[in-house]
N, CA and C atoms of all chains as a GROMACS GRO file, in nm:
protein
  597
    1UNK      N    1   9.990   3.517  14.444
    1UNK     CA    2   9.977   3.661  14.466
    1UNK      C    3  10.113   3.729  14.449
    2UNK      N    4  10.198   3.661  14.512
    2UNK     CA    5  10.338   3.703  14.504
    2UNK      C    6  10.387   3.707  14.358
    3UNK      N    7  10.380   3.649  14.254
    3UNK     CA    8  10.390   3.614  14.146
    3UNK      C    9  10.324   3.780  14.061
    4UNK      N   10  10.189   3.747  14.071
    4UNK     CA   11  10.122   3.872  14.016
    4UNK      C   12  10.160   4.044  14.020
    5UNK      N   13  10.216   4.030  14.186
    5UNK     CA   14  10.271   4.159  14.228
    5UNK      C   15  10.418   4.188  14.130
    6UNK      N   16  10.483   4.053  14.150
    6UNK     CA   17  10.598   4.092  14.071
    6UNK      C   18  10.550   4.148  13.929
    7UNK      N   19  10.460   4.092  13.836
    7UNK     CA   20  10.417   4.106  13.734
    7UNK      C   21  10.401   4.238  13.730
    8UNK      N   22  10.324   4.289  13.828
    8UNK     CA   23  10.266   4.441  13.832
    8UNK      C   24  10.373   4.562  13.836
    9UNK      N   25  10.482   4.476  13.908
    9UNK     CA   26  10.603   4.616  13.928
    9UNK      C   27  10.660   4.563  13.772
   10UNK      N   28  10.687   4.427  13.734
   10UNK     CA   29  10.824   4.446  13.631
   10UNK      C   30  10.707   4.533  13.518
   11UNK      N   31  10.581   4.552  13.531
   11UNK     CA   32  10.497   4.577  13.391
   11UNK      C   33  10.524   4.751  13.359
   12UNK      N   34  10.478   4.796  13.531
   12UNK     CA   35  10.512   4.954  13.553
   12UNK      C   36  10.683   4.993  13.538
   13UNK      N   37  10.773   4.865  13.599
   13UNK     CA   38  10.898   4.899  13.534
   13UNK      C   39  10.936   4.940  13.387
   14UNK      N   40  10.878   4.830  13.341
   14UNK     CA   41  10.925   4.796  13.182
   14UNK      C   42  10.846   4.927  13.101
   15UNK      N   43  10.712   5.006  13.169
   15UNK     CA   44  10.672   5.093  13.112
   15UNK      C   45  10.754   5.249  13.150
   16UNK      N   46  10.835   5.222  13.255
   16UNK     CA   47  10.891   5.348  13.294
   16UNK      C   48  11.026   5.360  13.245
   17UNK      N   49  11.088   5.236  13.202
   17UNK     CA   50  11.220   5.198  13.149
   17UNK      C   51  11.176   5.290  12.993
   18UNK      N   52  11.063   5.217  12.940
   18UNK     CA   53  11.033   5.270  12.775
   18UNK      C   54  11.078   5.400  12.800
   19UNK      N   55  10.985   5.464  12.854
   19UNK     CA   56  10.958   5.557  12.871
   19UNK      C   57  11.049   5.713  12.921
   20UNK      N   58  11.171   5.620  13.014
   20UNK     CA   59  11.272   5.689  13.040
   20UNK      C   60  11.416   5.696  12.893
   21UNK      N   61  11.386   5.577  12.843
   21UNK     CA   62  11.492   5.529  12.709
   21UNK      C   63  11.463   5.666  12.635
   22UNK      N   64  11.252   5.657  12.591
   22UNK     CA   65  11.238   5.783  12.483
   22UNK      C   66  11.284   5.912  12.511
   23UNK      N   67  11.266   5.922  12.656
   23UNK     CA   68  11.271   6.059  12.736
   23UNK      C   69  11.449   6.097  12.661
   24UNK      N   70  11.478   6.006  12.682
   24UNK     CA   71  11.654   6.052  12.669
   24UNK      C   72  11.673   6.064  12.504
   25UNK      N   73  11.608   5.965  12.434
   25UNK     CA   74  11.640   5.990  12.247
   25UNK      C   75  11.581   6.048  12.210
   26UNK      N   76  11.416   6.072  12.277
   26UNK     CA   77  11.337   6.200  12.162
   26UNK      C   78  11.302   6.274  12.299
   27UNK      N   79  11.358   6.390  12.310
   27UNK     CA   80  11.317   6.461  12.456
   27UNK      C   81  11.181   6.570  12.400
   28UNK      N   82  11.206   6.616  12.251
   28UNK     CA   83  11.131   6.718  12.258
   28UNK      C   84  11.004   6.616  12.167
   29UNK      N   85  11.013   6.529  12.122
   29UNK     CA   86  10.850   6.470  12.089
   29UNK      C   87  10.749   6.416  12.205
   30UNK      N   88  10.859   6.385  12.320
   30UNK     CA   89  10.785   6.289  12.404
   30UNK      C   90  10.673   6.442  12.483
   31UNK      N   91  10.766   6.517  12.548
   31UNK     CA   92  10.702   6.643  12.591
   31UNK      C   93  10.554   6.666  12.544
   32UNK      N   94  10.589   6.679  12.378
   32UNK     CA   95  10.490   6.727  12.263
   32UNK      C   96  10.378   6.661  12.282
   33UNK      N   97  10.376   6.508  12.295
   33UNK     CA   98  10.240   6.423  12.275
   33UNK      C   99  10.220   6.310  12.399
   34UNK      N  100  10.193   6.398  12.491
   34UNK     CA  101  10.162   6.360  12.638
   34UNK      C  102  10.083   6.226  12.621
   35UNK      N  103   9.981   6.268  12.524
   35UNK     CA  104   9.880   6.134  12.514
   35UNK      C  105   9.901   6.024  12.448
   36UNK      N  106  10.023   6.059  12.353
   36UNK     CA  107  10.070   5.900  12.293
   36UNK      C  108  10.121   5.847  12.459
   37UNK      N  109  10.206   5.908  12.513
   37UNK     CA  110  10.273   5.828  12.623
   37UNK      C  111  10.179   5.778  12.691
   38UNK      N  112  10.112   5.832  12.734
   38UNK     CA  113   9.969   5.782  12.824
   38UNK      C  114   9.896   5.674  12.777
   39UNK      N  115   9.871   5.651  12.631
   39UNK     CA  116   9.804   5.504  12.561
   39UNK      C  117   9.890   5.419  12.555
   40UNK      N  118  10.035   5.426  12.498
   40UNK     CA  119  10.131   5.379  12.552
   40UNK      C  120  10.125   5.265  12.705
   41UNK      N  121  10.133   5.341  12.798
   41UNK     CA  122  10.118   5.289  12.933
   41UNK      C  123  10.023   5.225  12.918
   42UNK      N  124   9.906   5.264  12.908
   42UNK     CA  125   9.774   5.226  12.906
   42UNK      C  126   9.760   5.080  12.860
   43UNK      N  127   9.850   5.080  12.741
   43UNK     CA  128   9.842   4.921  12.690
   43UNK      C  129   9.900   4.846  12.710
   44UNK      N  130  10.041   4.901  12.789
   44UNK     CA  131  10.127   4.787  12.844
   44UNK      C  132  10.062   4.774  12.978
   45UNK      N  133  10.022   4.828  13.091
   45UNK     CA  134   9.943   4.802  13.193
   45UNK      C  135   9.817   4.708  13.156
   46UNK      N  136   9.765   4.764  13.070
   46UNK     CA  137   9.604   4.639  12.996
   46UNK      C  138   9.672   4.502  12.984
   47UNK      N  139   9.770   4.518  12.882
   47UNK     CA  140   9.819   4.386  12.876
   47UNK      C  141   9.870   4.281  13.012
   48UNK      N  142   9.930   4.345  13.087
   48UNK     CA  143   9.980   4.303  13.238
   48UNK      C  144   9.874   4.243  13.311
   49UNK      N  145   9.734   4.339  13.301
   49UNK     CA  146   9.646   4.295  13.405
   49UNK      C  147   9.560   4.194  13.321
   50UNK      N  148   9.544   4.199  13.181
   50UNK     CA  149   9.547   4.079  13.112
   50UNK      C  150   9.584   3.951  13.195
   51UNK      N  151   9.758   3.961  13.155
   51UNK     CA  152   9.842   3.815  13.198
   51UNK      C  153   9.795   3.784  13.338
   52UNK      N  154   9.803   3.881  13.429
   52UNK     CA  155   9.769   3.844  13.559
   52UNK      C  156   9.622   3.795  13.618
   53UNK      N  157   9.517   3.842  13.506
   53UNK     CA  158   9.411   3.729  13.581
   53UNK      C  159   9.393   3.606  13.488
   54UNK      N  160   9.459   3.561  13.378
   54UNK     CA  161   9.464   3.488  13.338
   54UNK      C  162   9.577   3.364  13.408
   55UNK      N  163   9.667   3.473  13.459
   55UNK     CA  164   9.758   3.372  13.545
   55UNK      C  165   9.667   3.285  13.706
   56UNK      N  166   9.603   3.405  13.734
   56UNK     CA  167   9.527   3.390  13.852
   56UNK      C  168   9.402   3.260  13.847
   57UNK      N  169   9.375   3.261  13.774
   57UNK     CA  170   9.302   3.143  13.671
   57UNK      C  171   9.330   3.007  13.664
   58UNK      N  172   9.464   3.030  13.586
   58UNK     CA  173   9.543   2.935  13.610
   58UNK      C  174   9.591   2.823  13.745
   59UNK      N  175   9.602   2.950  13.812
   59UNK     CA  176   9.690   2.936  13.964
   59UNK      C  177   9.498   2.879  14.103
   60UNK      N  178   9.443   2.910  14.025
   60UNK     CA  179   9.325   2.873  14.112
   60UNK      C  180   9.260   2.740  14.058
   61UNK      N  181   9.270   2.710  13.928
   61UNK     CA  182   9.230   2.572  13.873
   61UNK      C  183   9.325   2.475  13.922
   62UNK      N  184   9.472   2.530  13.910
   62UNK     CA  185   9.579   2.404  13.950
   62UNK      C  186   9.631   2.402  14.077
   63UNK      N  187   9.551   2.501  14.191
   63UNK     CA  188   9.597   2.531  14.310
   63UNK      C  189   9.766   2.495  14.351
   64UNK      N  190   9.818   2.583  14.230
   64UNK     CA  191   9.986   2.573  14.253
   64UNK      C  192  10.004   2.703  14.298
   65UNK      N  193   9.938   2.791  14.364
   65UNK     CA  194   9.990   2.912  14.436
   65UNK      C  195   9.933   2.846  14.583
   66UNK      N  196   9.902   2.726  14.629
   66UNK     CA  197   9.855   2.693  14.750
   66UNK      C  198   9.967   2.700  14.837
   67UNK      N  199   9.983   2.730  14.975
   67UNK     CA  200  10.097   2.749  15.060
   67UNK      C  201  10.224   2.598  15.057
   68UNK      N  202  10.134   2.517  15.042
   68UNK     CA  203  10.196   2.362  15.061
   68UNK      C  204  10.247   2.301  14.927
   69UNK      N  205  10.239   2.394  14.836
   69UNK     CA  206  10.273   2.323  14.716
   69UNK      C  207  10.419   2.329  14.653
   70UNK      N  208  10.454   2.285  14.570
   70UNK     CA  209  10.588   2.242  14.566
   70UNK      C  210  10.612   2.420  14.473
   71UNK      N  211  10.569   2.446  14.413
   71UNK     CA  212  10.546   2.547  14.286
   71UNK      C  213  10.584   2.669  14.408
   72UNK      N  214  10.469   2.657  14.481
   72UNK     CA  215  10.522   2.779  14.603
   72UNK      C  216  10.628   2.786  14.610
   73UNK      N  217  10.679   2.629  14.670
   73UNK     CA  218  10.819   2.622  14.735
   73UNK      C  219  10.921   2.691  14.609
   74UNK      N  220  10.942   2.615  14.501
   74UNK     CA  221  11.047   2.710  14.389
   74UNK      C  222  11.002   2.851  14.346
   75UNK      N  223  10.927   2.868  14.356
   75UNK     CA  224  10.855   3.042  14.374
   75UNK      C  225  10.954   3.140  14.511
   76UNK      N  226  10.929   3.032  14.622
   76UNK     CA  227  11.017   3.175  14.698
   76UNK      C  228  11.197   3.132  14.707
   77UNK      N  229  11.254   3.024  14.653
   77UNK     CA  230  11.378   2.982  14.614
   77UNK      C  231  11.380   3.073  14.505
   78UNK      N  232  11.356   3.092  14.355
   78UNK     CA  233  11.343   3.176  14.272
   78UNK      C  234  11.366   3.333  14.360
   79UNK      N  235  11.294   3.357  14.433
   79UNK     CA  236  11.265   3.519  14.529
   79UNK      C  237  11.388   3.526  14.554
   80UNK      N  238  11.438   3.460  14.649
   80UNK     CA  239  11.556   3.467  14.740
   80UNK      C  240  11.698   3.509  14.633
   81UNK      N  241  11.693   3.390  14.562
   81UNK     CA  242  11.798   3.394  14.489
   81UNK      C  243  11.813   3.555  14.385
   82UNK      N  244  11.710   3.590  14.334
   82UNK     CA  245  11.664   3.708  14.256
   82UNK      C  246  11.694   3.827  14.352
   83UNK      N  247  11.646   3.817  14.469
   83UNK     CA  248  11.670   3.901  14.630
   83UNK      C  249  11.827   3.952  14.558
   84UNK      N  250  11.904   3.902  14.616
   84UNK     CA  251  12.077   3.858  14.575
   84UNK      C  252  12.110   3.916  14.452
   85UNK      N  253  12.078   3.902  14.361
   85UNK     CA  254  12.100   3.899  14.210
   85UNK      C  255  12.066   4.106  14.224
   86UNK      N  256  11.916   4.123  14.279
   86UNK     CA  257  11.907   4.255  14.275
   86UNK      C  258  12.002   4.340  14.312
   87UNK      N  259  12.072   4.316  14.435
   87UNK     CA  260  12.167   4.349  14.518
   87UNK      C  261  12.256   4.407  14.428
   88UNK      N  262  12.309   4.306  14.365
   88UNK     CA  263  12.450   4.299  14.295
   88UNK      C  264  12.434   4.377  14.146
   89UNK      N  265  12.336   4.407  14.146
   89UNK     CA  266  12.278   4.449  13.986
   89UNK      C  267  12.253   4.643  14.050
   90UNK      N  268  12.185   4.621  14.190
   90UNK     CA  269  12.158   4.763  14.208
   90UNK      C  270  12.262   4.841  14.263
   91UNK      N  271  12.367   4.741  14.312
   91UNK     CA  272  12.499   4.820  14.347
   91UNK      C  273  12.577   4.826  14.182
   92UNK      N  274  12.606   4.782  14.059
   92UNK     CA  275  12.641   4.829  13.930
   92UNK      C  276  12.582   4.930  13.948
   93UNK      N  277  12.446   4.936  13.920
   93UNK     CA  278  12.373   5.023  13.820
   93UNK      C  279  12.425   5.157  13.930
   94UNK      N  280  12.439   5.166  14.086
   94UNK     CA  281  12.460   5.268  14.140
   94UNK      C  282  12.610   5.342  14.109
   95UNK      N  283  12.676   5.238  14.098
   95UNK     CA  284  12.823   5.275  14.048
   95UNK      C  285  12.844   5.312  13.900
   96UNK      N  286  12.730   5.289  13.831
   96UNK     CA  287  12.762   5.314  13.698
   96UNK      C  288  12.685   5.513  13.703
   97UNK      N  289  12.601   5.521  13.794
   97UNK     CA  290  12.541   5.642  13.865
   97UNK      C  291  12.636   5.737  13.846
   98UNK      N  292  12.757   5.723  13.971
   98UNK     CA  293  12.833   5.748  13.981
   98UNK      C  294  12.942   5.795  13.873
   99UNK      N  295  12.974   5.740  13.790
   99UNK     CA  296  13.080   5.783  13.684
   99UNK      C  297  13.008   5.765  13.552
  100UNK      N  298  12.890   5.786  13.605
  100UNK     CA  299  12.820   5.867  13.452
  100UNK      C  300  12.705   5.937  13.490
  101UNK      N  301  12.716   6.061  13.544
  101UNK     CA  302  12.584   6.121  13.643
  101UNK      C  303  12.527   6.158  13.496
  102UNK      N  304  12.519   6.200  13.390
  102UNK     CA  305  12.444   6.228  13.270
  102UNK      C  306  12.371   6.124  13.273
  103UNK      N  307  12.262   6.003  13.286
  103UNK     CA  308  12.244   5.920  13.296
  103UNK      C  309  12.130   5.920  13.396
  104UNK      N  310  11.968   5.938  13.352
  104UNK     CA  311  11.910   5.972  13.453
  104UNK      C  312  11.851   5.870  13.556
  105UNK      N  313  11.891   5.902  13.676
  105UNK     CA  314  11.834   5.799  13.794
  105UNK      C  315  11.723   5.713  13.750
  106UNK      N  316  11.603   5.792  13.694
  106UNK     CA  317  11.450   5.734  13.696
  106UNK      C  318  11.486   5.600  13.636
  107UNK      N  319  11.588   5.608  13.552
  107UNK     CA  320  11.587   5.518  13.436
  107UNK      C  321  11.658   5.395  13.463
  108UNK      N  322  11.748   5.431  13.590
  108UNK     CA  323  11.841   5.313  13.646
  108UNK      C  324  11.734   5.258  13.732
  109UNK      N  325  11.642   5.311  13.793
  109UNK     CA  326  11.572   5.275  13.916
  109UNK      C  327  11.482   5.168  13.836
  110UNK      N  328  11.425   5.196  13.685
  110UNK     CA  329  11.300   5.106  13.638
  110UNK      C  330  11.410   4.987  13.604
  111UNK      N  331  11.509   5.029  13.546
  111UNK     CA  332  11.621   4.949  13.477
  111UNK      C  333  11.631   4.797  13.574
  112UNK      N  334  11.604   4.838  13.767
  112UNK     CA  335  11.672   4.748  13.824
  112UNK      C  336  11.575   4.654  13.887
  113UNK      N  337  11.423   4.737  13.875
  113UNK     CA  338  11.301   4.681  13.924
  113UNK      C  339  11.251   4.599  13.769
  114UNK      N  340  11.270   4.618  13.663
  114UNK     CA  341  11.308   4.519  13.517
  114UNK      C  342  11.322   4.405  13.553
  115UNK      N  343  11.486   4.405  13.573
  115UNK     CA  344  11.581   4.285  13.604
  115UNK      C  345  11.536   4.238  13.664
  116UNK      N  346  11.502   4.287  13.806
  116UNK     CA  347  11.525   4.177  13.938
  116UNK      C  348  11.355   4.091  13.879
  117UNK      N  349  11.239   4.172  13.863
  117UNK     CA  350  11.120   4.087  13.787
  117UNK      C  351  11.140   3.969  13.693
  118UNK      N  352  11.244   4.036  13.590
  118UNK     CA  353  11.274   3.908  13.503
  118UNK      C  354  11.334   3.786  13.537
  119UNK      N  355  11.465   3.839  13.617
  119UNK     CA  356  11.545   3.740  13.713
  119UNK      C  357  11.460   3.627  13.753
  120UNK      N  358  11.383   3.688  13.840
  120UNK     CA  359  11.243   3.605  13.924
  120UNK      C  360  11.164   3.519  13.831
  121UNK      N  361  11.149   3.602  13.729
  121UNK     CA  362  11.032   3.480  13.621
  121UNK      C  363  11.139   3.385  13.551
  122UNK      N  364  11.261   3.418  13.487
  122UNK     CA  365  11.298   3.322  13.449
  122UNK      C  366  11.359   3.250  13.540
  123UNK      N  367  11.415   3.242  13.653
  123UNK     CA  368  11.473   3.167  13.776
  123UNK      C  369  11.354   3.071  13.776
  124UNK      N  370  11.242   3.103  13.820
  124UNK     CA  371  11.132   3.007  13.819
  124UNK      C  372  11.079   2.933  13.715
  125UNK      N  373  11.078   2.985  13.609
  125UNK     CA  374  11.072   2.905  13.478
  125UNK      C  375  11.131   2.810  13.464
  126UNK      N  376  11.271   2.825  13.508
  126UNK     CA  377  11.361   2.714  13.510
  126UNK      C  378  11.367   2.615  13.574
  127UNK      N  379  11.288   2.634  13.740
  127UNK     CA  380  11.338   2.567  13.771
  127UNK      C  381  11.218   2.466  13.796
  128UNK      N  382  11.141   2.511  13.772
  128UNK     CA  383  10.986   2.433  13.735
  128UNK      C  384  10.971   2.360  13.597
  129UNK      N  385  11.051   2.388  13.538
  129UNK     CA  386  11.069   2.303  13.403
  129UNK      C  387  11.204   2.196  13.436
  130UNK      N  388  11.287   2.177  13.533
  130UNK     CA  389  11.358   2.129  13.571
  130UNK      C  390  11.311   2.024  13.651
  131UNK      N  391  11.215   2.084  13.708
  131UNK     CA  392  11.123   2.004  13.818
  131UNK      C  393  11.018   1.915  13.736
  132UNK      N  394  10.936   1.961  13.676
  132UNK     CA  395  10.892   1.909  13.521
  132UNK      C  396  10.943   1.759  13.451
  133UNK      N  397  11.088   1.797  13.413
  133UNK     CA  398  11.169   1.709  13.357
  133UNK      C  399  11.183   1.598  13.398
  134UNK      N  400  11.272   1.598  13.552
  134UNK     CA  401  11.301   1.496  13.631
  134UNK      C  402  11.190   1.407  13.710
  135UNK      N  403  11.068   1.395  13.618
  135UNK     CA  404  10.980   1.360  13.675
  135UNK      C  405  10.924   1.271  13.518
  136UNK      N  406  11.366   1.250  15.289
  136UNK     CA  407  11.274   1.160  15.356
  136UNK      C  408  11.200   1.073  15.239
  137UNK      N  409  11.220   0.948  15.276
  137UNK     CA  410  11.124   0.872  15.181
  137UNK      C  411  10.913   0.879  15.188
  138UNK      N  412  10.881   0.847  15.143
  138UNK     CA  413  10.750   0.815  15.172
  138UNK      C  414  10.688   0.659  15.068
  139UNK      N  415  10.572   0.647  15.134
  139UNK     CA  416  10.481   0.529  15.099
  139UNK      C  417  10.393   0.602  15.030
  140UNK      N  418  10.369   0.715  14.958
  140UNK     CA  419  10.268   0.790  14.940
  140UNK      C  420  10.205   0.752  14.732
  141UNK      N  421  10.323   0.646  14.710
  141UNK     CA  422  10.290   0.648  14.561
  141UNK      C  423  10.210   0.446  14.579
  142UNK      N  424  10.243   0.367  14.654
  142UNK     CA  425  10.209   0.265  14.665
  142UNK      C  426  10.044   0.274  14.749
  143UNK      N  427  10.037   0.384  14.853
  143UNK     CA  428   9.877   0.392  14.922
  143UNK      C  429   9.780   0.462  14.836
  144UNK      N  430   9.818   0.519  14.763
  144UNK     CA  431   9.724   0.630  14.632
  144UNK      C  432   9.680   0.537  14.562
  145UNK      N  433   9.806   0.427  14.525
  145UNK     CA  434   9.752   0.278  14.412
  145UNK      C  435   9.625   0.227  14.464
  146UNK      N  436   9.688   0.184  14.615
  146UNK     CA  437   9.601   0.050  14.689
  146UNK      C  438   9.484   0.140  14.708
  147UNK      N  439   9.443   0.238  14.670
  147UNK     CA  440   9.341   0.294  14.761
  147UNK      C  441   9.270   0.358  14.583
  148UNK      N  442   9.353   0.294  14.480
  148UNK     CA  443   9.304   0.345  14.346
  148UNK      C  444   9.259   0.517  14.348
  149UNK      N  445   9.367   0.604  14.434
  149UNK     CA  446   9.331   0.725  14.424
  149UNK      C  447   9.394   0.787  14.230
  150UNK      N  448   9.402   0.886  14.178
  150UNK     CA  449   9.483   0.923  14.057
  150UNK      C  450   9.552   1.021  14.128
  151UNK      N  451   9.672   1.081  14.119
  151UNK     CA  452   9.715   1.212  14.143
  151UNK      C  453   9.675   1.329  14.176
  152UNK      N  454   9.551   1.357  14.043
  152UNK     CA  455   9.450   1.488  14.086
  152UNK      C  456   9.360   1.464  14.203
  153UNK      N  457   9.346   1.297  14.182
  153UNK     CA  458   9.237   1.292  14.304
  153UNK      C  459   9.291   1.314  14.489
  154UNK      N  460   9.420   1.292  14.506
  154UNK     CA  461   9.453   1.309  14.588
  154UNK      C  462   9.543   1.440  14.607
  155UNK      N  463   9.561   1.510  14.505
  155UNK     CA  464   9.598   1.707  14.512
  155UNK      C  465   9.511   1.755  14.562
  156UNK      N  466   9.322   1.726  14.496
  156UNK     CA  467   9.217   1.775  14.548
  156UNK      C  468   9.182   1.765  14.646
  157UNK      N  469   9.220   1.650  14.732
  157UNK     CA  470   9.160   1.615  14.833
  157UNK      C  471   9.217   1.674  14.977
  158UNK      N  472   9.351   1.718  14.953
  158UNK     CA  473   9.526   1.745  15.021
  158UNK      C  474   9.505   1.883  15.031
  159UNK      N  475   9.425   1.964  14.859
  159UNK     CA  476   9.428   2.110  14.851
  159UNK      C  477   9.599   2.137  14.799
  160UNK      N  478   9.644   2.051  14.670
  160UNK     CA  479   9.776   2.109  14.681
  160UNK      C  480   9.749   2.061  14.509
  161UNK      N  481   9.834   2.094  14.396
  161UNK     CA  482   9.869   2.068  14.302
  161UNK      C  483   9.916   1.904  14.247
  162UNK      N  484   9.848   1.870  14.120
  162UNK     CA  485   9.863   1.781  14.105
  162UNK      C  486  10.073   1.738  14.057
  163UNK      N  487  10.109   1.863  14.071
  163UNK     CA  488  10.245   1.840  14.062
  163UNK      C  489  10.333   1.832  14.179
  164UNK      N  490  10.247   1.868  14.278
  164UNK     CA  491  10.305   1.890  14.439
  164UNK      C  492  10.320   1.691  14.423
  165UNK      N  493  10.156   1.653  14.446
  165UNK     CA  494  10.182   1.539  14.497
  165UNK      C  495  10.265   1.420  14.391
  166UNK      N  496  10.292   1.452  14.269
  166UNK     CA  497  10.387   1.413  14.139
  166UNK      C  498  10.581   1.442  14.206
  167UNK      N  499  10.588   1.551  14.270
  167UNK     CA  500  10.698   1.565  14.335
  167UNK      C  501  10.717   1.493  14.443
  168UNK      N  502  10.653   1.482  14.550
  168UNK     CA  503  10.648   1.370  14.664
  168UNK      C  504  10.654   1.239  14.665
  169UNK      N  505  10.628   1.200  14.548
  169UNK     CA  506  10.597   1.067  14.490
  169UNK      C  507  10.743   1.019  14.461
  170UNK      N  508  10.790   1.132  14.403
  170UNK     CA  509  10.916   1.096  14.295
  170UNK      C  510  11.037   1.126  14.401
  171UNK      N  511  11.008   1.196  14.564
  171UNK     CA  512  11.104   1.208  14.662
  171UNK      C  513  11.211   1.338  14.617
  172UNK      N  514  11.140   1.417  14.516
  172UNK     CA  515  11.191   1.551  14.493
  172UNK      C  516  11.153   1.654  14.585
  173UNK      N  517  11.044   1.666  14.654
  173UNK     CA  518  10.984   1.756  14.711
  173UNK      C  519  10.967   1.686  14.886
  174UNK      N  520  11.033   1.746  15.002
  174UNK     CA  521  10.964   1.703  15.113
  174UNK      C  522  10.848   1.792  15.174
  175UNK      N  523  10.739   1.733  15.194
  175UNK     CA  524  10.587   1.812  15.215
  175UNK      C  525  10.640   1.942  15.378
  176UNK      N  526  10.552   2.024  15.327
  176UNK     CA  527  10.546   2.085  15.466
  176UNK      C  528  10.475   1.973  15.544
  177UNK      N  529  10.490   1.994  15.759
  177UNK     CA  530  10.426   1.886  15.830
  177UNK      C  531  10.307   1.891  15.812
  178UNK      N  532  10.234   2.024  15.811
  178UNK     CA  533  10.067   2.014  15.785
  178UNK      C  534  10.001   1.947  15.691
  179UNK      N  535  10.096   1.975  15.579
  179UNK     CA  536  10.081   1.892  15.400
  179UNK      C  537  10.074   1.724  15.429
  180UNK      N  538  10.175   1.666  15.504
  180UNK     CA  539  10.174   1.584  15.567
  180UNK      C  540  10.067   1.496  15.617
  181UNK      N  541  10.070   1.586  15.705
  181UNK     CA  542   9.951   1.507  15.820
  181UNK      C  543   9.826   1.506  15.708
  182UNK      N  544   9.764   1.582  15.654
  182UNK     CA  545   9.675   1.579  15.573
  182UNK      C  546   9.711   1.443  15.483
  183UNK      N  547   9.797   1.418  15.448
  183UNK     CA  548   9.796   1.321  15.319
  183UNK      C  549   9.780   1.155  15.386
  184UNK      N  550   9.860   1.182  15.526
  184UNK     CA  551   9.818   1.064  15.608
  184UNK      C  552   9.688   1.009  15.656
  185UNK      N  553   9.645   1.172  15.705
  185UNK     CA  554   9.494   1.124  15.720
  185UNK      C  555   9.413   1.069  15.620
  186UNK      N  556   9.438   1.102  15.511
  186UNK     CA  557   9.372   1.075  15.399
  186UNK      C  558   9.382   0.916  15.352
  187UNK      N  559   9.486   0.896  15.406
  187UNK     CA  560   9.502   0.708  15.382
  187UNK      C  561   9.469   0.644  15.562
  188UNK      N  562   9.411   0.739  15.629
  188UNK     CA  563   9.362   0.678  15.730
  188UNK      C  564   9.484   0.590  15.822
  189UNK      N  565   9.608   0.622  15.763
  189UNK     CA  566   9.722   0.593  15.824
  189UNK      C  567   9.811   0.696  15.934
  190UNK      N  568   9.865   0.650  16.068
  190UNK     CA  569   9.978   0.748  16.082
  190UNK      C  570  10.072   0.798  16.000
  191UNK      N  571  10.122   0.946  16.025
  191UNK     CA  572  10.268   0.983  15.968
  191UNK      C  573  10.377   0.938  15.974
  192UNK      N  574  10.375   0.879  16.057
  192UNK     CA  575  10.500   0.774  16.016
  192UNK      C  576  10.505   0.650  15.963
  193UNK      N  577  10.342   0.611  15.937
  193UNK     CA  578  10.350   0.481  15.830
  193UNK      C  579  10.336   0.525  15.659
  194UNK      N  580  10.364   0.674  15.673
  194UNK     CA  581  10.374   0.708  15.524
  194UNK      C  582  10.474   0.761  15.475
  195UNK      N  583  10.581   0.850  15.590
  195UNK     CA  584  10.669   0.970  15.560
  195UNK      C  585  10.732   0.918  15.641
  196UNK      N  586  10.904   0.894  15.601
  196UNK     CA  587  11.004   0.813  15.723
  196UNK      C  588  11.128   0.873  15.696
  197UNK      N  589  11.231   0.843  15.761
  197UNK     CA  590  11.384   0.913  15.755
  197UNK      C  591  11.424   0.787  15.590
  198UNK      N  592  11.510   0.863  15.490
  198UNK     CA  593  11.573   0.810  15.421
  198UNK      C  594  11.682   0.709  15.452
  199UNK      N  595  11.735   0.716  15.577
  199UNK     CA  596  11.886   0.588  15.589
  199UNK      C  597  11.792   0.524  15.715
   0.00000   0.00000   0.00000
């Protein structure tokens, strides 16, 4: 579940990141065609809730989201460590705030809920393929 | 912590999946325990003992 949620914020991140990038290079098309942006979303959210019950699927055939399982266990090691990583990523991005206020917030805010998602999936990728290996 | 948990699965001709299913845990959980990468939560534990009809401490012991 924990897994999926992340999925759900980095998906709405990564769509608000797009979305803040266009806002800043095409300000007066994005305005113009409300409904491209909206299908836009639409398909990166479809796609998300895609991955996520297919993940859910996954995670219920191989009962590796079970509380006792080892997968859990590098799932919230992955968290923790990513926890940390956000920290240090959301204090930049605040300082970069700072001595570049032209630079709109919305965009640092998806920018850092991005990262810390990706952080998390590949931290765990790794270390489950690590775990994988030595076996 | 060491365990006995890859020699009682043999004697008892369980497979891996058969004893994830039985535990309620991943067939990579009990692939990690085996291999002394992973130490079980105690509940995970006790379950895997019961399951060989053995105490927890004739399966799961201090390493030195």
């Amino acid at each position: 579940v924990k897994i999926q949620v992340a999925l759900i914020l980095g998906a709405w991140a990564l769509a608000g990141l797009v979305f803040s990038v266009a806002r800043v290079l095409f300000p007066s098309s994005l305005s113009a065609a409300p409904f491209q942006a909206s299908a836009a979303a639409l398909i990166v959210l479809g796609a998300a809730s895609l991955s996520f019950w297919l993940k859910r699927r996954v995670q219920k055939r191989t009962r590796s989201a079970a509380p006792d399982s080892a997968e859990t266990r590098l799932a919230t090691k992955a968290q923790a460590a990513s926890m940390v990583d956000g920290l240090i990523v959301g204090s930049l991005l605040g300082l970069l705030l700072l001595l570049q206020p032209g630079i709109p917030a919305a965009l640092m805010v998806f920018a850092l809920v991005a990262i810390v998602v990706a952080d998390f999936q590949v931290r765990y990728a790794i270390a489950l393929r690590q775990e994988k290996r030595a076996q | 912590m060491k365990n006995a948990v890859l020699d009682l699965r043999r004697q008892d001709n369980l497979t891996q999946q058969d004893l994830a299913d039985r535990v309620g845990v991943s067939r990579q959980t009990i692939l990690s325990i085996e291999r002394g990468r992973f130490d079980p939560s105690l509940p995970l534990a006790f379950r895997i003992a019961r399951e060989f009809g053995r105490p927890i401490e004739a399966v799961f012991f201090p390493a030195d």
